[in-house]
C-alpha positions, 0 to 999 in steps of 0.5 A: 201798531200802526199798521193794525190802526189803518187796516187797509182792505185789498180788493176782493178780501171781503174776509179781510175786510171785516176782520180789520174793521172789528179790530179797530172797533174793539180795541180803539182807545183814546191814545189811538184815536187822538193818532187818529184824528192826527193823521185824518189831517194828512188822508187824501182822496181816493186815488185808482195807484192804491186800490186796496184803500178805500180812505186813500190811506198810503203806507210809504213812509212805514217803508222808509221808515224801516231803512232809516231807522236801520241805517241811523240805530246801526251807526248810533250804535256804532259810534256810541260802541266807539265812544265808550271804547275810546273813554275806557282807554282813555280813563280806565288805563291811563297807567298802562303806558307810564308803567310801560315807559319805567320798565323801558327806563330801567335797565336794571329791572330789566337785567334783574328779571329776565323774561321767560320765553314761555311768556311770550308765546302765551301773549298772542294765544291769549289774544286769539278768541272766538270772535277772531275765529269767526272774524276769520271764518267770516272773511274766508267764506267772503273772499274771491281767493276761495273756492267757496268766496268765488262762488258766494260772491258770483252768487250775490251778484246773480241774485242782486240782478234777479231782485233788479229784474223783479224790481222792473216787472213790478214797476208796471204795477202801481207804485203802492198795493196790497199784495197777499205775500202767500198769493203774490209769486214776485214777492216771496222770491224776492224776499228769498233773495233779500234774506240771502241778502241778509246773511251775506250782509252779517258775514261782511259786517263780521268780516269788516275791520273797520265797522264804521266804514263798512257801514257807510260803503254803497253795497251797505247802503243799497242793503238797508234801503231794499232789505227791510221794506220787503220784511215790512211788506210781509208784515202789513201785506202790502209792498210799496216800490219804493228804493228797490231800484238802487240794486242797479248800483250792484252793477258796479262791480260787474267787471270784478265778478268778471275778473274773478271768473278769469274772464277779464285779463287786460287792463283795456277790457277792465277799464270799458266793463268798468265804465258802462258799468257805471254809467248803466248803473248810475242812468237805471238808478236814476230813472227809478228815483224819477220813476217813484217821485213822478208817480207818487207826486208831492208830499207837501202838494197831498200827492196831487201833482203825480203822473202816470211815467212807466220805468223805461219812459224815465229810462228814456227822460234820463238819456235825452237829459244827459245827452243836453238834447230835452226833446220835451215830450217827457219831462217831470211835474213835480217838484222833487223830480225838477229838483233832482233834475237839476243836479243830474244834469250837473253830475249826468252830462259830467259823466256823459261828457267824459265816459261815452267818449272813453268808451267809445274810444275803447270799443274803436280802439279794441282790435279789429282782428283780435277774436279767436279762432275758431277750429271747423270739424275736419279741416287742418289749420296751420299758424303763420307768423313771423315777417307779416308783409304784403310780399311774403303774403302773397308769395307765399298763398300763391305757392301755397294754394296753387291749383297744381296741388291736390285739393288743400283742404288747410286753413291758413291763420297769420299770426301778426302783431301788426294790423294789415295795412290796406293792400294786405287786408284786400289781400286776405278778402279775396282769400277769405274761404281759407286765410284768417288774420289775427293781431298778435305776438308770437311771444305771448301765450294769450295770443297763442291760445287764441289761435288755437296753437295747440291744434295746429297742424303746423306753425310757418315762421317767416324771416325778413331776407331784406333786413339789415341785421341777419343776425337780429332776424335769426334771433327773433325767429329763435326766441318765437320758436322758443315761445311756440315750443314752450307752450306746446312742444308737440307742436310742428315748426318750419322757419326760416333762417337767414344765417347759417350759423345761427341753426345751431341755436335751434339745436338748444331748445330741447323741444327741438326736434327734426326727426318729428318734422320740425325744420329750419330753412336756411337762405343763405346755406340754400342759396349758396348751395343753388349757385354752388350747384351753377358752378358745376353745371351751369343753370341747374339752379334756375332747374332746380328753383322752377322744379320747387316753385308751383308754376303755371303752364303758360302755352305759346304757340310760336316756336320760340326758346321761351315755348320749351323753356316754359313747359319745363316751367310748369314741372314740379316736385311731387311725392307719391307712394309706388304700387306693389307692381313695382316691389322688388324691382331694381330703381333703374328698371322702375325709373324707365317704366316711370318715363316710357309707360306713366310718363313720370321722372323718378328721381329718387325713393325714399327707402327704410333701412335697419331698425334702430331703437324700436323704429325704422331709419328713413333714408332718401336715396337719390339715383340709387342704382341697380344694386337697390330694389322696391320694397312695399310703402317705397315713397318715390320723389317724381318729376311731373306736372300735376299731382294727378299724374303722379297717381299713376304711379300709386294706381300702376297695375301690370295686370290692367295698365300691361297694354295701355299706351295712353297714361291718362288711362292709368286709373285705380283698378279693383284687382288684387294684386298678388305678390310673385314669387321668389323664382318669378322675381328673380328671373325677372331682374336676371333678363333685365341685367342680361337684356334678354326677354323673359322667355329667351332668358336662360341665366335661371335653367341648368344649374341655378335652379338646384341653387334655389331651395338653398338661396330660399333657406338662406335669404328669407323673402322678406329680407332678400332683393331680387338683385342680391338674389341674381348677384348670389346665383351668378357667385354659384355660377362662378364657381361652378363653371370650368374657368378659374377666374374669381369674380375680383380677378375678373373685375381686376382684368376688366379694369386694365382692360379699360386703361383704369378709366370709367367702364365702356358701354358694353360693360354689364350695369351692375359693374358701374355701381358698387356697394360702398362696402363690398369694393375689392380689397386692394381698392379700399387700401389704396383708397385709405390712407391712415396717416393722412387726412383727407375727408372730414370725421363724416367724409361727405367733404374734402378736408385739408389742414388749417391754413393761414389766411397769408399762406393763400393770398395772391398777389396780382402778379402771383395770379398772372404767373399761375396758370389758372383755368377751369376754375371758379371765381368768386367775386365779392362785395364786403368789407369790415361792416357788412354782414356774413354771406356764409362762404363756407356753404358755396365752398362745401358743395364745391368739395363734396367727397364724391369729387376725386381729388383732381376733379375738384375746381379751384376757388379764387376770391376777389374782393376786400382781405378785411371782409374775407379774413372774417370768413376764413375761419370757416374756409380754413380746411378747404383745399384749392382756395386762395384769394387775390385782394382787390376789387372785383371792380377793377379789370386788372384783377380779374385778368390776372386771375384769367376769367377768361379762363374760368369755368364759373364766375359768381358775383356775391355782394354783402352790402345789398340790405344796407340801401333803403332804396331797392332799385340801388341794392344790387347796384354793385353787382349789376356794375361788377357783372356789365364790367366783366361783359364788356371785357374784351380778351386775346385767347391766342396764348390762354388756349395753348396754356389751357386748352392744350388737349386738342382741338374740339368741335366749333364751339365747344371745350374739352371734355372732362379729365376722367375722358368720359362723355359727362362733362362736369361744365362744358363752355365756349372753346374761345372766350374773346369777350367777355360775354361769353364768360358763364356769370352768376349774378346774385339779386335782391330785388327782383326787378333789377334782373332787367338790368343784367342783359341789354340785348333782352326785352323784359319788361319790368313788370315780368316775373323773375322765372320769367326773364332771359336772365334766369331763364339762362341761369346768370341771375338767381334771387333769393325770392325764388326760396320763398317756396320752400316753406309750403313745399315743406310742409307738404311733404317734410322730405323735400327740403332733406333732398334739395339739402342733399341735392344743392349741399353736396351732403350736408347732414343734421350730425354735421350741422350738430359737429358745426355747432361745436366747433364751427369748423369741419373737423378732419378724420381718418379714411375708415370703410365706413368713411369712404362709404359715404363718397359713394353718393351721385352728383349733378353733371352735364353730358355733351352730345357732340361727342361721345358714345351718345353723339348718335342721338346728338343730331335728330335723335329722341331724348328718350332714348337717350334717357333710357341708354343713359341709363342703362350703360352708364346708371346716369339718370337725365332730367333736363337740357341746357340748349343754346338760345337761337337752337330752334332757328336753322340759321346759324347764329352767334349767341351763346347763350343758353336756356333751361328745358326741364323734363322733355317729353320722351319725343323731343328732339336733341341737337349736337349742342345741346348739353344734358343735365343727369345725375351721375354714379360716383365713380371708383375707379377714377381716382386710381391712376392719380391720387394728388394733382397739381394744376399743371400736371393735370392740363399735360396729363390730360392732353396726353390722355385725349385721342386715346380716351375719345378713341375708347370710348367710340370703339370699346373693343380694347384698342388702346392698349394698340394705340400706346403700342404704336412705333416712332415712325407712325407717330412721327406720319400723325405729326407731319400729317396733322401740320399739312392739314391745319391750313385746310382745317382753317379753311373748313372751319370758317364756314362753320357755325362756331367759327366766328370766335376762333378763326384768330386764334386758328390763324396763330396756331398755324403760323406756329405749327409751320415756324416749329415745323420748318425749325425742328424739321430733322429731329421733329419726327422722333418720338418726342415730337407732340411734346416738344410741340406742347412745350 
């Protein structure tokens, strides 16, 4: 009614107009028009904010008036509901709880009727009614634990922000206006928001259990005071701005629509949505409750103190009043905005006081690292966690994207969840193209989502070598490993472990797998097997660890040692497939046109064999021999400088590259390359067994050729070798020529033709390397022995009984009474405290089964019986191992185990990361290797006890016991100062490497690859494994050759027998057994003598590397050369360095000695299956002038020699005691004299008094062992 009684008039509604006036003409009454007269009191000017009133006539409080009434009728209803409620409980059943009470009281009523069970399951359906099930419907539908609540409840938060951003478009329009709702866009969608509003709000009413407080909440209210006046303005077709601002409070539950769409998760993030929510909601609020007073003015003042503020103008008046700041330039005139800006400042700058500062400290304390990575289109990512420092970093990006790799095209992502400090940070900047931090754990799969795990080509884990407690490190590695394998299992992983025992806890997480890639790599099993490796032949561990290292090549123009050792430096390991020109082939045939033609060193292939469940088995096999030829997709493992040159390989074609001389040249060709036949191939290998040229070759005329359609039939091609091939057509010949002598017979004659000992040059190549399984009969038998144990159940180790610890222990008298020489010592720092080095990984290397019995070194241990009753476990079934309990401080001990004497000292130490301070954690084995050094020893007795086979060249020792040219470690025939003993010192801390030899000049500063120490092989650190991790990655076979290389044979089914038992477990000597001993090992070849003293003096390594490799199948890859070799002066250092991969023209001196990978050996073992220590020094001096007079002439003199009569041998004897004062006299003027000239003086005044003593009887055939005696 009072609407239609002040009919207001739009602009430009003319029909409207005269509508509304003729309503109020007819239908005036008095009642109305005394309202009338009423509100004429109240009616103001004409005012420009409501147009469509000609009488200035406003409407605002019929708005209101539609909330109030609402809000107050809805809670008169409800508390009246609540009163009546409460009467009718309270009046109408007061008798219900006495009655209730009586029962309970009487046990009798309650004994007499007993109730029906029936009865109480109608109870509860009684009470369920319609309005209970709609109750229920109705909180569903209204609940974020559904589906269809989720969405409702997003829906009505969308769509309260909608009618906010219509509420700020109509701001800018007057504060009251007549708006025709069938013409005004704004108004009808906002009244389809606000009917959805409304339905909403009926279902939350429904919903509600408690009725009087949902009535009272803020989202209640916000709806009574924005939901009416939009019905109102439909009705009288005019809106009115009015309170619709207070849809800003929805906002306060942004962060629960957030969480409900599983966007928020942490408690952090929560708490900051939460507060700018508040405080946004509470500011935009706010400003419009100003925004309305300021231009509507005052209701007492008849509107007159109004002024023209636009939303965001108050928006902007709110801020500088919270902010206490009041810039003056907007401020409010009326007297309820002044009113309401006094309690704002009260309760805004409270809340501005205490809320920007909390979300200010929330935003800086929000990690700076803590987004997620996103994966660019066609480039891999690996994820790096673990031990995250400014070392490990480093170490490891250098290794990692060193230019000698092909082009890296890998994102590195380190995973920490320690933010970087600055030198780190600095660190990941200048690699910013490909390094990305983020702050996380491992540990939680929030982190690992974030770093896109399961996309990842790879994860790295990084172990902290230094930490105190190796077992705690493994551990935490173990459980990340755990953590990455639960969330995604097909995921790769390379760790590092410190322990080697703790491996076999990988082996429990079933997701573990090897065969797909993942791997562990151990410190302590590599390190030890790198000093192990040392004690055979001394520097190969420097070799090996600058051959896994990406290393730049530093030129140096003068002709210092540190120009070839540096060159050296600059080879690494690469992997590249072989071209089909190389298929069928023998690896020896292919080795030497690697070297001589591509300038390559092929070291190993990696080769398929039978197939096993549907899938090849990949086996690397290293020097393989002749007996193994190329196949298609064979993976070489080559010795280069740059992954370029390792193309050379890959892109060899015979065709094209025939004639070219320069490598550099050796390009891919676009020739097809055919396969050549079975005939060609195999006329082929037959010239390079038989050394002819392919058209002088007769081995494929006359009859071998009828044999060629049978061979065809029987060997497919697809199955057959060249090899096996040629090795079946010389059988046919065998049997078909006249002689009756079998191929066993032959090789049976050939082998005492040779004295037993290791085949001469002119024996063919294939005789040096049998198949494991096609050695003569009489040989397997000899070598099994089914009643004794000798190899573990794999036989990739020498095994022995378990043995008490106090069976071996040696007292210091009990040491000095032994003879011990050419043995290794073994001096450790440790006591009941320390952590595990891992002894039995050093010890196993040392009794690998490709070693015969007699060839095995050994082992003596100094240092704490406490620490080393702990290791014995695992030591117990080596044999030749004993231990002298002492110090290896004291000088007392290490005499009376004759260090002197030893082929090999290692200094172990398992108290080094126990001392914060690093310049102090080698301090114990930097003392124990200056104290050795600067012993000082008299060799006059130790060289007749030790070295009685004969005197040798000036400077240098006796060749090995099997009399061949290889020498398993070759030292200084004299050893009178300590100086001169080969130590291996173990570091921690790179830079006290300076502190092991005084005579150097290495600054401090200087790398580790870099110094005289490891140069020569004295030092090895456990930094230089760091490289392991990238080269792993790159190429998953690396670490299975270096483990073959450095373990001597360690394989994942031993690891998985360890893990069982942690003990090798003894096993019969079966075929299969002793199969596995036929594997090759590292060894030292000296050029002094031999049938390779030729090329000793001026001669190329080339050709030594090819008549190595041709005669004896050794495969040679590096040099150890004398320090002071390149002067031509002589000099008294001994000391020698590391040259790795010569270039074919370099030139070879008489001292050098060669490192080379060396067939196993059948026959060696045969003439002595077990010996004693002293047995084998007698047996070898006796075996001497004989071995060395073979092997120069190979034309069956020793069987003369053994036959010579008394009387030549009495002549030799009384010859050779003339000639010593002579032999003294020459010797001094040689280089090497300086160390024996005492020694040789002894000698000859022994000779004369034994001389003139047994004079008459000397001359008997007994003389030379009388002499030893």
């Amino acid at each position: 009614m009072l609407a239609e009684a002040d009919g207001t008039v739009p602009h430009g509604s003319s029909d409207s107009s005269m509508r509304t006036s003729n309503i109020i003409n007819n239908n005036l009454k008095p009642d109305s028009s005394i309202l009338i007269s009423k509100m004429e009191d109240v009616v103001i000017p004409f005012s420009s904010e409501v147009p469509c009133d000609n009488n200035g006539q406003r409407m605002w409080w019929a708005f209101l008036a539609s909330s109030m009434v609402t809000f107050f009728g809805g809670l008169f209803i409800i508390l009246l509901w609540r009163t009546l409620k409460y009467l009718w409980t309270v009046c109408c059943h007061c008798n219900i709880k006495p009655k209730e009470v009586q029962k309970v009281n009487n046990p009798a009523n309650t004994a007499a009727t007993p109730k029906n069970p029936d009865e109480k399951e109608e109870v509860p359906i009684s009470e369920v009614g319609w309005m209970t099930s709609v109750k229920d419907w109705a909180g569903v539908m209204i609940s974020a634990q559904t589906l269809t609540g989720r969405v409702l409840v997003v829906l009505v938060f969308a769509l309260s922000i909608g009618a906010l951003g219509i509420y700020f478009i109509d701001s800018s329009d007057p504060i009251e206006s007549c708006q025709n709702f069938y013409k005004d866009f704004t108004l009808q969608i906002d009244m389809a928001f606000n009917v959805f509003f409304l339905l909403y709000f009926g279902l939350r009413f429904i919903a509600a259990n408690d009725k009087l407080w949902f009535w009272l909440e803020v989202n209640s209210v916000v709806d009574f005071f924005t939901v009416p006046p939009v019905f109102v303005s439909v009705y009288l077709n005019r809106s009115w701005l009015g309170l619709r601002f207070l849809r800003a409070l929805r906002l306060i539950q942004f962060s629960e629509i957030l969480q409900f769409l599983n966007i928020l998760k942490t408690s952090n993030s929560i708490k900051l949505v939460n507060l700018c929510s508040i405080f946004i909601s509470t500011w935009l609020t706010a400003a419009g409750f100003i925004h309305l007073v300021e231009n509507s003015g005052d209701p007492w003042e008849n509107f007159q103190n109004s002024q023209s503020l636009s939303y965001w103008e108050c928006v902007y008046l709110l801020m500088v009043t919270m902010s206490t700041v009041g810039y003056g330039d907007v401020y409010a005139k009326t007297t309820l905005g002044r009113l309401f800006m006094v309690f704002f400042i009260l309760g805004g700058l409270a809340m501005f006081a205490s809320y920007v500062p909390e979300i200010i400290e929330l935003i800086g304390n929000r990690k700076k690292y803590g987004g997620t990575y996103s994966a660019v289109n066609g480039r891999k990512h690996i994820v790096v966690c673990g031990h995250i420092t400014l070392e490990s970093v480093s170490n490891f990006l250098k290794d990692f994207l060193h230019k000698d790799r092909d082009d890296v095209n890998v994102e590195i992502i380190f995973l920490h969840n320690i933010s970087p400090n600055l030198e780190l940070e600095a660190l990941f900047k200048r690699h910013f193209t490909q390094v990305e931090f983020y702050q996380g754990s491992v540990l939680n799969p929030h982190d690992l989502a974030r770093v896109k795990i399961e996309n990842a080509d790879a994860c790295l884990i990084l172990a902290n070598k230094y930490c105190p407690d190796p077992d705690a490190e493994d551990a935490s590695n173990i459980m990340r490993v755990i953590s990455i394998k639960n969330y995604h299992p097909k995921i790769r992983i390379i760790t590092q472990m410190l322990q080697y025992h703790n491996k076999a806890h990988l082996l429990n997480i079933p997701s573990w797998n090897w065969k797909e890639g993942d791997d562990a790599i151990c410190l302590a099993e590599l390190k030890a097997g790198f000093i192990a490796q040392s004690c055979l032949a001394q520097g190969l561990s420097t070799m090996l660890a600058n051959l896994f290292s990406m290393r730049s090549f530093i030129e140096i123009e003068e002709d210092t040692w540190q120009k070839y050792y540096l060159e050296g430096v600059a080879n690494e390991m690469y992997t590249e497939y072989l071209s089909n020109a190389f298929v069928g082939l023998s690896f020896p045939m292919v080795c030497e046109l690697c070297y001589v033609k591509l300038k390559l060193l092929l070291i190993a292939i990696e080769q398929k064999s039978e197939q096993r469940e549907s899938r090849f088995v990949q086996t690397i096999l290293i020097n393989p021999g002749n007996h193994v030829k190329m196949q298609e997709g064979t993976l070489g493992f080559f010795i280069a400088s740059d992954a370029k040159e390792v193309k050379r390989a890959f892109f060899y074609c015979k065709a094209c590259h025939d004639d070219i001389t320069d490598p550099k040249r050796i390009k891919k060709c676009g020739c097809k390359r055919p396969k050549m036949s079975v005939y060609k191939r195999m006329k082929l290998a037959c010239c390079f067994d038989c050394g002819r040229s392919e058209r002088d070759c007769s081995c494929m005329s006359g009859s071998v050729h009828s044999n060629l359609d049978t061979l065809q039939r029987a060997y497919p091609l697809s199955s057959v070798s060249i090899h096996d091939c040629a090795t079946t057509l010389r059988a046919c010949n065998y049997i078909i020529s006249p002689p009756t002598l079998s191929p066993v017979n032959a090789v049976a004659q050939k082998k005492q033709r040779n004295g037993g000992m290791r085949n001469s040059p002119n024996c063919s190549p294939k005789m040096m390397r049998h198949d494991p399984l096609l050695i003569p009969g009489n040989d397997q038998i000899e070598n099994m022995d089914l009643s004794v144990k000798r190899y573990d159940s794999t036989g990739m180790f020498h095994w022995c009984p378990s043995k008490d610890i106090e069976k071996v222990i040696l007292t210091r008298s009990e040491a000095s009474m032994t003879v011990l020489s050419g043995h290794v010592v073994v001096c450790i720092f440790g006591d009941v405290t320390s952590a595990l080095v891992g002894l039995r990984n050093l010890v196993m290397p040392l009794r690998a089964s490709n070693f015969h019995y007699h060839e095995l070194k050994p082992i003596v241990f100094v240092g704490s019986l406490e620490y080393l009753r702990r290791e014995w476990e695992t030591l117990h079934n080596f044999p030749k191992v004993s231990i002298l309990p002492g110090t290896p401080l004291s000088r007392a001990d290490l005499r009376a185990v004759n260090i002197n004497l030893c082929d090999m000292c290692v200094i172990l130490s398992a108290n080094q990361n126990n001392i914060e301070d690093t310049s102090l954690q080698d301090k114990e084995c930097i003392l124990a290797s200056l104290n050795i050094k600067s012993m000082q020893f008299d060799d006059s007795i130790g060289v007749l006890q030790a070295n009685s086979q004969g005197f040798t060249p000036p400077g240098m020792d006796r060749s090995s016991p099997d009399n061949s040219p290889v020498h398993g470690f070759v030292r200084q025939a004299s050893v009178t100062t300590g100086a001169n003993i080969p130590i291996i010192t173990e570091l921690v801390n790179d830079s006290n490497v300076q502190f092991l030899d005084q005579d150097d000049d290495d600054d401090p500063d200087t790398e580790l690859y870099l110094t005289q120490p490891f140069a020569c092989g004295t030092a090895f650190a456990i930094s230089v494994l760091d490289s392991l991790m990238s080269a792993t990655y790159f190429n998953d076979n690396i670490l299975t050759l270096i483990r073959t290389l450095v373990t001597g044979g360690a394989t994942p089914e031993l690891e998985g027998l360890l893990a069982e038992e942690n003990a090798l477990r003894g096993g019969y000597s079966t075929p299969q057994t002793l199969a596995n001993r036929d594997r090759c090992r590292v060894a030292q070849l000296a050029l002094y003598d031999g049938p390779f003293a030729d090329l000793g003096d001026g001669g190329c390594y080339g050709d030594l590397f090819c008549k190595a490799l041709k005669t004896y199948n050794m495969l040679c890859f590096g040099i150890y050369r004398l320090r002071d070799a390149h002067l031509n002066e002589p000099s008294p250092c001994t000391k020698r360095y590391v040259i790795t991969n010569p270039p074919y023209e370099f030139e070879l001196v008489p001292t050098d000695l060669i490192f080379c990978l060396m067939q196993f050996d059948h026959n060696a073992g045969q003439s002595r299956t077990s010996f004693s220590h002293s047995s084998h020094s007698s047996h070898s001096s006796s075996k001497k002038s004989s071995s060395v007079h073979s092997i120069l002439h190979p034309t069956g003199r020793t069987g003369a020699a053994r036959a010579e009569s008394p009387a030549t041998s009495r002549s030799k004897a009384i010859l050779l005691l003339l000639l010593l004062p002579l032999l003294l006299h020459v010797l001094c003027k040689c280089v090497f004299v300086c160390c024996v000239l005492e020694i040789l003086s002894v000698v000859s005044d022994l000779c004369s008094i034994v001389y003139l003593t047994f004079a008459p009887s000397a001359c008997g055939p007994h003389f030379a062992s009388a002499f030893m005696k």
